[in-house]
C-alpha positions, 0 to 999 in steps of 0.5 A: 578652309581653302581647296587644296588647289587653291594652297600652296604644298606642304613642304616636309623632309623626312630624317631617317633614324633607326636608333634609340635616343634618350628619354625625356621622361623616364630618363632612359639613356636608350629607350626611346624612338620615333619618327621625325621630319622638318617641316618647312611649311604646312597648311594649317589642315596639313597639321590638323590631319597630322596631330591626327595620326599622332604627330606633334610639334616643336618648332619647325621640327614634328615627330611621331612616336614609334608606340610600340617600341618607345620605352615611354608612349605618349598617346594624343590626348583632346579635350571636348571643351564645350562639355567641359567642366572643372573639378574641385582642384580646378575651382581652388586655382581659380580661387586662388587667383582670384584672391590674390588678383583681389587682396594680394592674398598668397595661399599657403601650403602645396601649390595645385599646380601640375607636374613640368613637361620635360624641356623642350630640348629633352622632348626630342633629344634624340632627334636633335643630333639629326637636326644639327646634321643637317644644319638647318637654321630657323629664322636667322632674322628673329634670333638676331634681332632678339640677340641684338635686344639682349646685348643692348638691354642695360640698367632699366630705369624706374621711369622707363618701367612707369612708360612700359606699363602704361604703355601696355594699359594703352595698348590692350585694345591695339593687342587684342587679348582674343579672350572674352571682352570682360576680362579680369579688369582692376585698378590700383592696390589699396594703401595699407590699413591700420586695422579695422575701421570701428564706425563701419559694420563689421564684415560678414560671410558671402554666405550670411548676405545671402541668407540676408536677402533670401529672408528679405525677398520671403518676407516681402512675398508673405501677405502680412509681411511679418517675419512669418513670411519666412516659412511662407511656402516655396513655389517649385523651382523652374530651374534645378542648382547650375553649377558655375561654368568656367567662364563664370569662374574665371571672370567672376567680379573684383573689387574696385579697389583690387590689388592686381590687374591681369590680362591676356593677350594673344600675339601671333608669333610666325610670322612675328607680329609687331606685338611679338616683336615688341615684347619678345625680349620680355617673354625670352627673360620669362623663358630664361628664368623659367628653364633656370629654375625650374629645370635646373639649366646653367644661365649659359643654356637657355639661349635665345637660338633655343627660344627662338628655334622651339618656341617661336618659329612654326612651319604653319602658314596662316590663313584668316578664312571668313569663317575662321576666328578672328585671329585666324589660324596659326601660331600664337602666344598667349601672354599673361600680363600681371600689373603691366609686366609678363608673368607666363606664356603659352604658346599654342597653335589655332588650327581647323577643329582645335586649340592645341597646347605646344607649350608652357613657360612662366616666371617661377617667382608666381609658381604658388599661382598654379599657372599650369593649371590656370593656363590650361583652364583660360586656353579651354575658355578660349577654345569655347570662345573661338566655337562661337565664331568657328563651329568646327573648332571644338577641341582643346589637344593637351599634347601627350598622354603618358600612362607609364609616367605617373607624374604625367598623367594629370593630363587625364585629370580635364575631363572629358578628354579622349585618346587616340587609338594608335593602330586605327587612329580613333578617339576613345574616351579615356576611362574606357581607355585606363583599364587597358593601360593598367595592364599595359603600357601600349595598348590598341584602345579600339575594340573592333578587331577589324578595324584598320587605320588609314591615313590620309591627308586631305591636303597637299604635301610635297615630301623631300627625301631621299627614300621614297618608302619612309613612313611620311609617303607610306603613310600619309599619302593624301586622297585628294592630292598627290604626294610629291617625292623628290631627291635632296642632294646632301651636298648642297650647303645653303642658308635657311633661306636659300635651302626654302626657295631652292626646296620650293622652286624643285618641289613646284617643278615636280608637283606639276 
């Protein structure tokens, strides 16, 4: 990473809310509380130190939750993907997907999908009367280009749709999928038969071809080559039974003539590149449909200013170090293009020491795939991949772990997984941590009961606000740079963008 002289300061502005606001997971109409700021922009470490301490984001706008006063807590949870290893369910949602990418199979029964993140506008509820206050404004420019598409999104024809797909066939090495270089790759769906073919041998089990050729091979290393090569004695094995890593689960082999094509493209989404923008209509639909059904919103809700504004704009500055990923640090989206149109999305952020998980939307009507759970597997392999590139990067941040919510525990279940002590910001494995939650619901996982927190940045941050003890100064105060506090005049009335270059040009003044 660059030194902190050589970035630009992070630009935060602190909202005072001493009130309790709905909760997005129990429901409480007045449980829940938090810290909040509006992040006009922020080094990629500057966030890294941050989710850190507990912090998390939704668009421009990052909270923190005050712990041991919320009704519901939400303790940061990270996976350590190199050691990763997926369980009996996770290995049923990845044959699941490969069934029907091979057959068009649709398993029948319960889905094992997870349970939904509240929407995003439920996450932080309270905070949003604060933000509309302040009538702050996020990329005027994104949303009126997407609102442009919408109004100008007619009938489709069948012969636009045949171009879009294979347009998006030819563009798969212009994207970039960011993920393994053997992605799942199929071709055209098989015409349908008219039952078994008699003059071909019937079909046997995998299991029976491999018991086949065991034999074969014994018989070949017996001296007379006679069936009796079957009992021949085993030599020792060199190497003990290794179980099927993920990678090779996900990515394992389709037939020729398999009935779906998948890809995964990584699409950086602030600033918006060209792939983005290309394909964010499609991907505000995918939205749009996925908040209908599955949180039950009228279609006049999900709007594109939502979209927009919680899925799309990020207060990170990207950087592409020589020793990052290749893609760089930032935000992005990770699309999922099944047969040439997009089925889910996951919005994530690349950061120093982490992939972390923002968000997940997907199109209902391939609910019975378990995208969230399939996502959270493919956003782990992609994490192990970036490791070979960027060393540091290790870890996969799931957001938050919420014990008091029963449904929201399935987090716990990506193994093994650590969670953040919220008094002294250390990470503990998280089956030293559930004891503890059983008992209560805000708990101080380390056990040292003299170890104290600190918090600190390593970066810099300019901090605009007009109280000088909120917890932003008080708490993170950098140990290399300093923290910057200047006064923002509540009455000034500006644009988006004429509020950033004025916040900038007094916040490089005071910096020096």
């Amino acid at each position: 990473m660059a030194s902190c002289a050589a970035l630009s300061p992070s630009l935060v502005e602190y909202f005072e809310g001493e009130d309790f606001y709905r909760c997005g997971y129990c429901k409480n109409e007045s449980g829940s509380r938090s810290h909040g700021m509006w992040a006009h922009s922020m080094t990629v470490q500057d966030y890294q130190d941050l989710i850190d301490r507990g912090w998390r984001r939704s668009g421009r706008y990052v909270y923190k939750p005050v712990m041991n006063q919320t009704c519901c807590p939400q303790y940061t949870i990270r996976c350590r993907s190199l050691q990763f290893q997926p369980s009996k369910s996770h290995k049923k949602v990845l044959k699941k997907m490969l069934k029907f990418l091979a057959k068009g199979e649709i398993s029948k029964g319960n889905c094992e999908d997870e349970p939904m993140e509240p929407s995003m506008e439920d996450a932080v509820a309270g905070d949003m009367a604060l933000i509309n206050k302040l009538d702050l404004q996020c990329d005027l420019n994104l949303q009126e280009s997407l609102e442009r598409e919408v109004k100008k999104k007619g009938k489709s024809t069948k012969k636009e749709e045949s171009n879009e797909f294979i347009q998006s066939q030819d563009k798969n090495e212009e994207l970039g999928s960011g993920e393994p270089s053997h992605a799942v790759d199929v071709h055209t769906a098989p015409k349908p038969g008219k039952g078994a073919d008699l003059s071909k041998p019937p079909c046997r089990k995998a299991k029976e071809i491999r018991k086949e050729r065991k034999r074969l091979k014994l018989m070949q290393q017996s001296p007379a080559g006679g069936p009796e090569g079957f009992q021949a004695p085993r030599e020792p094995k060199t190497k003990p039974n290794q179980p099927k890593s993920l990678e090779e689960l996900i990515f394992e082999s389709l037939p020729e003539d398999a009935s779906h094509k998948l890809e995964v493209r990584v699409v950086r989404s602030s600033p918006p590149s060209s792939q983005f923008k290309a394909t964010m209509l499609e991907s505000y639909q995918v939205y749009k449909r996925y908040q209908m059904v599955i949180h039950n919103h009228s279609p006049d809700e999900p709007t594109v200013s939502q979209f927009t504004g919680f899925l799309c704009t990020s207060p990170l500055e990207p950087e592409n170090p020589p020793n990052g990923p290749d893609c760089g640090y930032g935000s992005f989206h990770q699309q999922y293009w099944l047969d040439g149109k997009i089925i889910a999305v996951g919005v994530i952020d690349i950061l120093p020491y982490c992939v972390s998980s923002v968000y997940l939307y997907y199109d209902p009507d391939y609910s019975f795939l378990s995208l969230g759970v399939y996502s959270a597997l493919r956003e782990i392999a992609f994490t192990r991949q970036l490791h070979e590139k960027a060393s540091q990067l290790s870890y996969y941040y799931m957001g938050f772990y919420i014990h008091s919510c029963p449904k929201m525990r399935y987090k716990g279940h990506y193994r093994p997984s650590d969670l953040l002590c919220p008094e002294t910001y250390v990470w503990v494995p998280i089956e030293q941590c559930l004891p503890s939650l059983e008992n209560s619901k805000y708990c101080r996982f380390n056990q040292d009961p003299e170890a104290v927190g600190f918090d600190s940045w390593v970066g810099s941050v300019v901090h605009l606000s007009d109280n000088p003890h909120s917890p932003v100064t008080s708490h993170s105060r950098p140990s290399t740079c300093s923290v910057v506090t200047i006064a923002v005049p509540a009455t000034v009335q500006l644009s988006h963008g004429e509020r950033l270059s004025w916040l900038r040009h007094n916040a490089v003044a005071a910096h020096k």
